[in-house]
Biotite code that builds the C-alpha atoms (Angstrom):
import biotite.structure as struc

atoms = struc.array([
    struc.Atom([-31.767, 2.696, 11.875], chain_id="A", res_id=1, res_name="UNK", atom_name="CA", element="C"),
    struc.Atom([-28.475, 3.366, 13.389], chain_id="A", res_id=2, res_name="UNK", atom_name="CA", element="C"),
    struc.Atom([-27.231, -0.229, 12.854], chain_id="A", res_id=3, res_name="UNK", atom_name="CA", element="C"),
    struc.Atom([-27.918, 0.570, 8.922], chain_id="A", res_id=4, res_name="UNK", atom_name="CA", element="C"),
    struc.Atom([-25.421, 3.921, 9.260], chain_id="A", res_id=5, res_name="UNK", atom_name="CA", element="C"),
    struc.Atom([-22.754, 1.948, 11.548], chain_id="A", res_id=6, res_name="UNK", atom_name="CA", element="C"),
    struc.Atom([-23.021, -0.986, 8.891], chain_id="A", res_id=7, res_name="UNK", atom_name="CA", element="C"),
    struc.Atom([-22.555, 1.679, 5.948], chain_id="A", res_id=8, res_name="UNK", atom_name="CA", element="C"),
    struc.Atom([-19.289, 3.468, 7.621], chain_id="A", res_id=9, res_name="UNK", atom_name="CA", element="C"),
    struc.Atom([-17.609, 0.494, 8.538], chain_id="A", res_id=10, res_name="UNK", atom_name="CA", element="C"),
    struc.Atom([-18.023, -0.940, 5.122], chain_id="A", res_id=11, res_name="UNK", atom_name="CA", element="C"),
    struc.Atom([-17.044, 2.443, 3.628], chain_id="A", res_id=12, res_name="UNK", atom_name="CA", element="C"),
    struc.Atom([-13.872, 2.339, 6.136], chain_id="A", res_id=13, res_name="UNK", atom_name="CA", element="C"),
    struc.Atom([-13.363, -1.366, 4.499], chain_id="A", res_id=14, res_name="UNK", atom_name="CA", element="C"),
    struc.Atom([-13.499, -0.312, 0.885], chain_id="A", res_id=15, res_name="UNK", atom_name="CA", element="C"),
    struc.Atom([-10.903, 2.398, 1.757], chain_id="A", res_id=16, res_name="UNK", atom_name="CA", element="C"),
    struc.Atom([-8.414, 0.539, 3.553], chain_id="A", res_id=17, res_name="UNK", atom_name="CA", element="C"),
    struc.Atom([-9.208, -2.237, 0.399], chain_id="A", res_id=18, res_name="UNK", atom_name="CA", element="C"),
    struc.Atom([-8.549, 0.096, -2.286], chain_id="A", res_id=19, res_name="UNK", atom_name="CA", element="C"),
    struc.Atom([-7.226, 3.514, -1.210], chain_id="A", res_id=20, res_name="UNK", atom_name="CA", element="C"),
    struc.Atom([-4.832, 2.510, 1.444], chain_id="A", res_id=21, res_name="UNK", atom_name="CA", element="C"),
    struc.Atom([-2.918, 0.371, -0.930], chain_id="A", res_id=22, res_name="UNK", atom_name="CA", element="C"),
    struc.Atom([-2.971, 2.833, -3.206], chain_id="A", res_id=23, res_name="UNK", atom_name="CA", element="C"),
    struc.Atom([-1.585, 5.817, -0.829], chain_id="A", res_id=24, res_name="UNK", atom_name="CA", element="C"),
    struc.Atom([1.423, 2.952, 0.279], chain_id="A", res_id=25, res_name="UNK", atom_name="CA", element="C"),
    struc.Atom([2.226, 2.628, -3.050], chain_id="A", res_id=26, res_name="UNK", atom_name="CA", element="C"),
    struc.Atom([2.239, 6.294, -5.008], chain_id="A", res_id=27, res_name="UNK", atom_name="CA", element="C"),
    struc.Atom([4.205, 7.632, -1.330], chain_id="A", res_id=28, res_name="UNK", atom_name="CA", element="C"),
    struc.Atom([7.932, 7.670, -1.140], chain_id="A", res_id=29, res_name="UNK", atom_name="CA", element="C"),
    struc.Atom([7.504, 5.792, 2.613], chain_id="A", res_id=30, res_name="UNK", atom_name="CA", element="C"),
    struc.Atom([4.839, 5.014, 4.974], chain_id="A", res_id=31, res_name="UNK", atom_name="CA", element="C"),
    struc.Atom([4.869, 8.291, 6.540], chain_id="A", res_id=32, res_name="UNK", atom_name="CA", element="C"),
    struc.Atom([3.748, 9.742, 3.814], chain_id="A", res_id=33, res_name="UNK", atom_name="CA", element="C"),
    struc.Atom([1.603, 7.325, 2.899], chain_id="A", res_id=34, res_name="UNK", atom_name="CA", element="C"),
    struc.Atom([-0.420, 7.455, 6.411], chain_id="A", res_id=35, res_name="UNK", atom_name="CA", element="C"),
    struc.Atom([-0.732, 11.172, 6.177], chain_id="A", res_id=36, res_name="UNK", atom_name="CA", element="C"),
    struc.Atom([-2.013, 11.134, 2.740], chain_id="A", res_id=37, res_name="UNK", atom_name="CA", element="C"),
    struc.Atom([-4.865, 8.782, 4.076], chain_id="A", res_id=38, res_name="UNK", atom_name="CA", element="C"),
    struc.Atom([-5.186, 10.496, 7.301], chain_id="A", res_id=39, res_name="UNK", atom_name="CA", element="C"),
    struc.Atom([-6.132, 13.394, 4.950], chain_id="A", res_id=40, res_name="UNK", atom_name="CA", element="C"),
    struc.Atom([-9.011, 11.521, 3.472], chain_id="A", res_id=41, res_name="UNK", atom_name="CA", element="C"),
    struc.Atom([-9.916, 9.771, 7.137], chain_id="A", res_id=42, res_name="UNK", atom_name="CA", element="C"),
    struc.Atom([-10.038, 13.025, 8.464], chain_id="A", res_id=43, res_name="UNK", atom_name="CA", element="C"),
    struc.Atom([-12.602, 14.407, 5.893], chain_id="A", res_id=44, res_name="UNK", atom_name="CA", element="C"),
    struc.Atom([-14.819, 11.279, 5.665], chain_id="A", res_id=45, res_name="UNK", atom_name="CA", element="C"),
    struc.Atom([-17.905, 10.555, 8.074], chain_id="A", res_id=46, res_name="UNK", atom_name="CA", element="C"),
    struc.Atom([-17.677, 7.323, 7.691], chain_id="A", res_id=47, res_name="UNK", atom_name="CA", element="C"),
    struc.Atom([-14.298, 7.677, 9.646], chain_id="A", res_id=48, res_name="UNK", atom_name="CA", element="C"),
    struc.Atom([-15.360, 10.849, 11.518], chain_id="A", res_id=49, res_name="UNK", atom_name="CA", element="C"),
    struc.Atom([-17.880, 8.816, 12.836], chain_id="A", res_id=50, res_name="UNK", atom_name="CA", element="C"),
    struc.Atom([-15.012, 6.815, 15.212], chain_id="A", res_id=51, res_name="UNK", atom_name="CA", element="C"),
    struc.Atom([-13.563, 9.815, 16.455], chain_id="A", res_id=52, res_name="UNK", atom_name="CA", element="C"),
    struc.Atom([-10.271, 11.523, 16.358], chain_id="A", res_id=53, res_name="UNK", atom_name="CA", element="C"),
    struc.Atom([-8.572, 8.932, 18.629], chain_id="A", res_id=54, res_name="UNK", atom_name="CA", element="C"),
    struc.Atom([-9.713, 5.893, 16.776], chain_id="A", res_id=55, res_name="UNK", atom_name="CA", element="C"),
    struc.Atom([-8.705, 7.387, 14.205], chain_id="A", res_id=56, res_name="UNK", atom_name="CA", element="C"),
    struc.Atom([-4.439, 8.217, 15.141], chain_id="A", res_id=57, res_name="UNK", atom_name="CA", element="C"),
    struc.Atom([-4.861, 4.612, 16.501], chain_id="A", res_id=58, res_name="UNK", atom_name="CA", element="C"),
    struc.Atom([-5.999, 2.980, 13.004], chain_id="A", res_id=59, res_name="UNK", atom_name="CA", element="C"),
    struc.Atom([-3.741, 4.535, 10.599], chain_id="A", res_id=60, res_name="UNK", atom_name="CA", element="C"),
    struc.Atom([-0.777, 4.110, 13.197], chain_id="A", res_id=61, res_name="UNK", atom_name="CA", element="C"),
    struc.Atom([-1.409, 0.265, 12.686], chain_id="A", res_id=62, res_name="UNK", atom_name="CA", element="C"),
    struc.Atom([-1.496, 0.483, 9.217], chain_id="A", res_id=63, res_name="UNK", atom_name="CA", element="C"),
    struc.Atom([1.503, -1.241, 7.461], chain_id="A", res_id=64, res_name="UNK", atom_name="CA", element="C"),
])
């Protein structure tokens, strides 16, 4: 059963960074802002709660 939730979050995590990341890079005057304003959804989501706070930082700092 776990496998089914660790499937589910990491596809959630892949439809975000699909759809809502570009978006956020886009609407933000620069990538700072851009990274918080996803970091505010990442930070509110289980399906990226679910890597914990320092996978977390380390995912959105690679984010370009």
């Amino acid at each position: 059963m776990k496998w089914i939730i660790n499937w589910w979050h990491k596809r959630q995590r892949d439809i975000d960074l699909a759809i809502l990341w570009p978006s956020c890079r886009d609407l933000a005057p620069d990538l700072d802002h851009a990274k918080a304003a996803f970091a505010a959804h990442a930070f509110q989501d289980a399906a990226w709660l679910s890597l914990g706070e320092d996978e977390i930082i380390h995912r959105i700092g690679e984010l370009r």
